[in-house]
N, C-alpha and C positions, 0 to 999 in steps of 0.2 A: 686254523680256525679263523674265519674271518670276525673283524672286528664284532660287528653288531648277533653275532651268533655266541661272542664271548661274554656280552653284555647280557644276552639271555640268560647266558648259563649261570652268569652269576648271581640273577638274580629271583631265579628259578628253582636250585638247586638244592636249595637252606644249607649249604657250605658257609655261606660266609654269615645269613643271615633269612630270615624267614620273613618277606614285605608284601605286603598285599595294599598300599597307597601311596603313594608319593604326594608330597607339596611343590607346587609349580610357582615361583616368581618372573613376574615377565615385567622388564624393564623396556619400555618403549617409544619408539619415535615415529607419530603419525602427522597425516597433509592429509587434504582432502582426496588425495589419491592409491594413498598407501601406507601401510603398516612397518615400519623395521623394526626389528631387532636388537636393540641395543645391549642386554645383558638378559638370559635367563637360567633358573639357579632351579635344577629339578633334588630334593631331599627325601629320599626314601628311608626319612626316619621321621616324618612329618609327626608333631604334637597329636594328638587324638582330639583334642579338644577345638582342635580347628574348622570351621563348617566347610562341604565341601566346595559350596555355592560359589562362584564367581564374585571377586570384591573387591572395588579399587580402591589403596593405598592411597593415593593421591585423591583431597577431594574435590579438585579442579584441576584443568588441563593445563599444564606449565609452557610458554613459550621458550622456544628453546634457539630456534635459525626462525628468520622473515616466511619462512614455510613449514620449520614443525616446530612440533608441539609435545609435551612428555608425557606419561602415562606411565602410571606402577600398578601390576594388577595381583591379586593371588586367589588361589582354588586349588584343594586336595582333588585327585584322580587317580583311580583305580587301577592296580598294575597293569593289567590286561588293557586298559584303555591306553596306561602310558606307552606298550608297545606298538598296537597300533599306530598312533602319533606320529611317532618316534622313526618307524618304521620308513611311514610315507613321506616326511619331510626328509628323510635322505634326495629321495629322486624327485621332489616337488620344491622343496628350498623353501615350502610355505609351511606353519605350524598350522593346521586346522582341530579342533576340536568343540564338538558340539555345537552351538548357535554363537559360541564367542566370538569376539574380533579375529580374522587370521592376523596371522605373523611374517612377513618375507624374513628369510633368513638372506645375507649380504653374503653369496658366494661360500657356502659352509660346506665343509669334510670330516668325515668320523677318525677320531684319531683311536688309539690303542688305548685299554687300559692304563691307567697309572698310578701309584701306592702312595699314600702321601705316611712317613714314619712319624714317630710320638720322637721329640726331644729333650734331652735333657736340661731343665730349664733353668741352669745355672751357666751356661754358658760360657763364659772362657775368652782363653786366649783363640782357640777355633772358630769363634763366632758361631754357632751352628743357626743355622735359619733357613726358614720353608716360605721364600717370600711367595709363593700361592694361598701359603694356613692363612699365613698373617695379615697378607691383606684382603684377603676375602672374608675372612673371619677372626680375626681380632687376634688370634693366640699364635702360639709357636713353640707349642709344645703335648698338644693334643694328640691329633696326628690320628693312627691307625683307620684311611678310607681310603677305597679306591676313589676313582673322578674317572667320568667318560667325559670326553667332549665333542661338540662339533663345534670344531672350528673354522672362525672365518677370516677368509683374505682380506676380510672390507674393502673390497674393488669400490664400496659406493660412501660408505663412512669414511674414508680416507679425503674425499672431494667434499664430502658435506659439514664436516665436524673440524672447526681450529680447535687450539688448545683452552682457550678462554671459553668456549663455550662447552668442553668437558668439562672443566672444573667449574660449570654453573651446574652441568646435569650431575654433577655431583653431591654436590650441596643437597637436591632436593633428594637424595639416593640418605644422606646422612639426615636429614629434614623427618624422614617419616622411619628412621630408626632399624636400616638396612646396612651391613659393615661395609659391604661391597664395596673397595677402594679401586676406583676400576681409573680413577685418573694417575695412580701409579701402575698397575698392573693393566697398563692400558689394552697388551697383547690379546687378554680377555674381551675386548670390547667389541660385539658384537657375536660372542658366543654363548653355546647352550653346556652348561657346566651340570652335567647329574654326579650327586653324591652318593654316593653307596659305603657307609659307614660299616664294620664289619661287628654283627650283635651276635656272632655263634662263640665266639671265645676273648675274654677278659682276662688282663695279668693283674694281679694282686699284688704290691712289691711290699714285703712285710721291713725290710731295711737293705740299703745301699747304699755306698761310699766306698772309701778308700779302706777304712780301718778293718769295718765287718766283712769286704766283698757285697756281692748283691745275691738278695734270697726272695725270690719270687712264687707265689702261689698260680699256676694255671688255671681258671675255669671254664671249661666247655661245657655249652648246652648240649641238650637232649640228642640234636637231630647229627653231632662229629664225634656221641661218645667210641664207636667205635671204629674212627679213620685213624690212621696210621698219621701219626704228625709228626715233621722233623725236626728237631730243634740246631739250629742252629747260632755261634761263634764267632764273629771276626774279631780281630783285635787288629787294628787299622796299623800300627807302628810299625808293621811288617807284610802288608796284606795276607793272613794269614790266617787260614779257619781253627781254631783251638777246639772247635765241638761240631761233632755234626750226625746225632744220634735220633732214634725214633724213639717218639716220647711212648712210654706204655696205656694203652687203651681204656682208661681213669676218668671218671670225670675229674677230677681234680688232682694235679701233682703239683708239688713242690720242686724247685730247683735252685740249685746253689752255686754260683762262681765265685772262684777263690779271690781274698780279695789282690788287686792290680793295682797299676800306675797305669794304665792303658785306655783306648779309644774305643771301645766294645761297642757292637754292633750284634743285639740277639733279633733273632728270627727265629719263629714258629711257620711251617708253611705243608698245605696241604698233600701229601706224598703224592696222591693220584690226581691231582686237578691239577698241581704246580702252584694255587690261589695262596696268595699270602697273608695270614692269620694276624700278625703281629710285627712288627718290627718298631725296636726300638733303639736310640741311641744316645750312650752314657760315656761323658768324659770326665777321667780320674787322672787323667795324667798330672803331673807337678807344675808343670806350666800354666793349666788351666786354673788352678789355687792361685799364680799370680795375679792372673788378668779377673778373676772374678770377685765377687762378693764373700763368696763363702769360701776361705782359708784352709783347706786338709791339713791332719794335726801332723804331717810328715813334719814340719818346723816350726821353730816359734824365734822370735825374735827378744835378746837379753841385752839389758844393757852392760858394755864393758868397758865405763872407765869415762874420760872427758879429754878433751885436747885444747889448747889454748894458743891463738895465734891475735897477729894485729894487724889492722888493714891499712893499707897506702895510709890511712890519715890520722893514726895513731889509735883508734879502738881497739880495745881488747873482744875479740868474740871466743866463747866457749862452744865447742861441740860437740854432744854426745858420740860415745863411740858407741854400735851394736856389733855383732855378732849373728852367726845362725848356729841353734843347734837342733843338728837332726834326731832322731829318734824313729825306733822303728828299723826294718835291716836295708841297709843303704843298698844291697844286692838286689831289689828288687827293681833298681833302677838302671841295673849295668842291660838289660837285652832291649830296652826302650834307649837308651843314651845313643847305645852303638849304633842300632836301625837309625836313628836321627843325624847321625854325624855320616854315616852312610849316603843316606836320601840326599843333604846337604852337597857331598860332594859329586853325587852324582847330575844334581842340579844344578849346580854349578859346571862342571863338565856342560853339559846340557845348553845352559844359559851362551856360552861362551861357542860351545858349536856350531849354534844357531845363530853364532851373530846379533845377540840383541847385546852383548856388552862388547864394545870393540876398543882397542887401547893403541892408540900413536904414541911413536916417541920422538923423531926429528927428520924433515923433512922427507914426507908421507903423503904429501896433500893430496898428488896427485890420487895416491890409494883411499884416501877416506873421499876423493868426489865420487870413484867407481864406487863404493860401498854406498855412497848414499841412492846411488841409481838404480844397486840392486836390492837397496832396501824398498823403494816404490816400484818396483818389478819383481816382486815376492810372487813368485810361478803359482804357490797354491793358492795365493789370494785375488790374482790381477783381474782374473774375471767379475770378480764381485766387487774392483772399485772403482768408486765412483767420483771421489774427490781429494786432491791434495791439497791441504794447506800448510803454509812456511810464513812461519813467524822470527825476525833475524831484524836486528836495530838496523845492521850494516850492510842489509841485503838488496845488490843492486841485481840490473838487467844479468848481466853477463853469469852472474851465481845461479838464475833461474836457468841460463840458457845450458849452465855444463851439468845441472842435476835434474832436475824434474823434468826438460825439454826430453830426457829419452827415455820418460816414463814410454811403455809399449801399450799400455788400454787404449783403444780408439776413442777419440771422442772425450779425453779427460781433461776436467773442470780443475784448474787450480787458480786459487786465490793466496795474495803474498802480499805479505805486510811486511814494510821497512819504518824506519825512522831519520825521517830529514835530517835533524837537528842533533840527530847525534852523529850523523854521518858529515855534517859541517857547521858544527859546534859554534865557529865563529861567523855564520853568515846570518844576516839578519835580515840581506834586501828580498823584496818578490821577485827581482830581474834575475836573482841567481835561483830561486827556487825555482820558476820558472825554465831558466835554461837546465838546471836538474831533470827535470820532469820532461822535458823535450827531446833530452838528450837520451835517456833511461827508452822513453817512448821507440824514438827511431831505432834504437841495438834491437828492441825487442822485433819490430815491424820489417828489418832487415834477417832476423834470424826466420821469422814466420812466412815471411814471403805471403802468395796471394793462393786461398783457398785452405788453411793447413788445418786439420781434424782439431786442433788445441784450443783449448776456451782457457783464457790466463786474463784476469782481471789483478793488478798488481797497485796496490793504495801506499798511503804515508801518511804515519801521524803526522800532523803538523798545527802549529801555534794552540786553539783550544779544542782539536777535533780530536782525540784520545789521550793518552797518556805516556809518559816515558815507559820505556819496558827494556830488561836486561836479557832475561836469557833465551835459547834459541831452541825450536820447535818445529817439526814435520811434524805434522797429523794426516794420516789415513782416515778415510770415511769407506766405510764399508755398505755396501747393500744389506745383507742380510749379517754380516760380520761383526758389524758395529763399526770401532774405530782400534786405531795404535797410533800411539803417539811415541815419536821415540827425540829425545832431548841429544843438540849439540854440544859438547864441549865450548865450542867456539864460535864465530861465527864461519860461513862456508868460505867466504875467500881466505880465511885462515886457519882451516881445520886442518888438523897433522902437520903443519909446519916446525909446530912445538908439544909438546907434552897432551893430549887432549883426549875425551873421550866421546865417543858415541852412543848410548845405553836406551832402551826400551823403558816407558816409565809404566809401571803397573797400573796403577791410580789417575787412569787420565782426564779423568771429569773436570777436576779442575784448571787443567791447561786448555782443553779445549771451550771449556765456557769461557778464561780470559779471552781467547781467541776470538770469537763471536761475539763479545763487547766493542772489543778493539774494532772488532769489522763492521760493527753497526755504526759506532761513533766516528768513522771515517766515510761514510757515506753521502759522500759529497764531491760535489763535481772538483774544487780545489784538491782534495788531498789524493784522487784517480789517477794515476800516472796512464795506467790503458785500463779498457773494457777490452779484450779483439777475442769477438766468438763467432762462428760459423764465419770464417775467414772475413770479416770487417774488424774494424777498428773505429770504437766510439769516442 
């Protein structure tokens, strides 16, 4: 079924819900010559009380770039109207409806339905989150809607709009009491986002936790009392379905899971459409008691006792002692422990396989330079990158030439940052910086020779153009990928000679913004050791 045939159905059908109007927000950017698109948010659960009339939010036009201007508009529109619309700006990439302003849409595609679940709002050591709920709408824990979208490439917002100027069209987005946080969820920016909330069946949850288990009431309307609905179980610690039954043909049933330590995942979903009625998800596990607010009564904390010691400078400090004791039958944690120590080591396994944790012990080096070449020549990612950077105190020409020189992507952009002044501690004069800088230059311009596909701009901190910095860093830049950052042990001319490692850092936001500090604060013709792109040398 193609996409915009599923969109009917769903909305057509009274399976999920029974609409006859939507509410249209159009967020906009117009010039004397045209209309774009910046954000529009179609809700086919629109307030009743809303006129359908055409009405702008904004009650003056906002400058926005030296050629546009902003524009927030709103009007309810009739389903049957909405499909037309809806329909033709597929193959017109324009919204038109009635005598209002049109719309250019910026290069937009209908993507597939998508489910957005209710979560459980205690949260955890799991972190659970819907960064779409939450920033489009405030919550994270709502949940149960589909979302159609067209999405757009912004072939033409990507040229028109810097990042300063999102976060002014933002302002005026939160200004007239719109959640739309679209300068985080930028990805949305310039898309048509419909909401299709699901009003054929509601869960009632009478109690749930750890102690009771969860006991929920089903309510179906009129138009699914007699579809076949299946309910469905995961309990995530094993990926493993525990239930997966046809609810009986009721308006209203009750249902009961026994109470768990587990990650449960229930779904309700329509036997004959496949359309999903319900999903929601609930963490009970032990873990999640530590990381959160609210405590499961599986422990409690006793005091037992004091200890008394003295510090280097003669104080006496007293220390409570605590304990845990459990309560409840400890066996309901042995089939969650096991799965967990399992996953672990298979993860590990995994981790290690893959090469993102590598471990030297003595003279290696030569093996950890090949490991770093094959780490910027990663086969399933090489087509999609686009940029390396190496951040290394210590790191001269000759390090760039035996690792990243046989990066294989044509045409790759690398930027490399060293540190003078740790690399000659005791030199003070310009004559030696200079001859540094001279010298580093010509290794590289004799390794490059004349014409070579490589773009290598190679800087140094120096005197007050950045900062000292210790440890050592490859960052990947990905097109579509993102980034990988993966951390040195050492620096490269002394990687594997002695004890050291190579590791992947999960969390790499914050090495890659140092990065791009260091690289702006360096921007400057003294601390450039080379510019050589499109075979010159600046």
């Amino acid at each position: 079924m193609k996409n915009y045939e599923q969109l009917r159905m769903m909305l057509n059908s009274n399976i999920i819900g029974n609409y006859t109007h939507c509410e249209v927000i159009h967020v906009v950017l117009f010039s004397e010559e045209e209309s774009i698109n910046y954000f529009t948010h179609v809700n086919f659960s629109c307030p009743q009380d809303i006129s359908p009339k055409f009405d702008f939010l904004t009650d003056k036009a906002i400058k926005i770039t030296p050629q546009y201007q902003l524009a927030i508009s709103r009007y309810v529109m009739p389903i049957e109207d909405f499909y037309n619309v809806f329909y033709t700006s597929l193959g017109s990439q324009k919204w038109k409806y009635k005598d209002y302003p049109v719309i250019c849409f910026d290069d937009c595609f209908l993507t597939s339905p998508k489910f957005i679940p209710s979560i459980d709002p205690m949260g955890g050591k799991e972190k659970q989150f819907v960064p779409f709920e939450y920033y489009l709408y405030g919550t994270n824990f709502s949940g149960n809607y589909y979302i159609v979208e067209l999405y757009s490439k912004k072939t033409k917002l990507r040229s028109l709009l810097n990042d300063a100027e999102i976060k002014k069209i933002q302002l005026q987005i939160k200004k007239y009491r719109l959640f739309f946080k679209l300068d985080i969820l930028n990805d949305r920016i310039g898309n048509l986002v419909c909401k299709i909330p699901i009003k054929s069946l509601s869960v009632e949850y009478r109690s749930f936790g750890y102690q009771y288990g969860i006991h929920f009431k089903i309510n179906r309307s009129e138009n699914i009392i007699n579809r076949p609905l299946i309910l469905n179980i995961l309990q995530k610690h094993d990926e493993m379905i525990y239930n997966n039954t046809i609810i009986p043909n009721y308006r209203d049933e009750d249902v009961d899971i026994s109470p768990n330590q587990y990650f449960n995942i229930i779904s309700i979903v329509d036997q004959e459409t496949s359309l999903i009625l319900y999903c929601g998800q609930f963490n009970f596990t032990f873990e999640n008691g530590y990381y959160s607010h609210i405590v499961p009564p599986i422990c409690t904390i006793s005091t037992a006792g004091q200890r008394s010691i003295r510090t280097p400078e003669g104080k006496e400090e007293i220390i409570n002692l605590n304990y845990l004791d459990y309560f409840g039958n400890v066996l309901e944690f042995i089939e969650q422990t096991n799965a967990n120590r399992r996953k672990s080591r298979t993860f590990s396994s995994w981790f290690i396989d893959k090469r993102y944790l590598i471990s030297y012990k003595m003279n290696q080096h030569s093996i950890a330079i090949q490991n770093i070449r094959d780490i910027v020549n990663l086969n399933g990612l090489l087509w999609d990158l686009q940029e390396i950077c190496i951040i290394d105190p210590y790191l001269t020409a000759k390090d760039l030439i035996e690792t990243v020189f046989y990066c294989k992507k044509r045409n790759i952009i690398i930027k490399a940052l060293t540190s003078y002044s740790t690399i000659h501690a005791r030199s003070k004069s310009k004559e030696e910086f200079k001859d540094f800088k001279d010298k580093q230059k010509q290794i590289l311009l004799t390794s490059l020779g004349e014409n070579n596909d490589i773009n290598v701009e190679f800087r140094t901190v120096y005197n007050q153009y950045g900062y000292k910095f210790h440890d050592r860093y490859i960052i990947l830049r990905y097109n579509l990928n993102g980034e990988r950052v993966w951390s040195l042990g050492s620096s490269i001319n002394s990687i594997g000679k002695k004890h050291s490692i190579i590791q992947i850092v999960e969390i790499y936001s914050v090495i890659s913004t140092l990065f791009d500090e260091l690289w702006d604060q360096t921007n400057i013709s003294e601390c450039i050791i080379i510019n050589y792109r499109n075979g010159l040398s600046n």
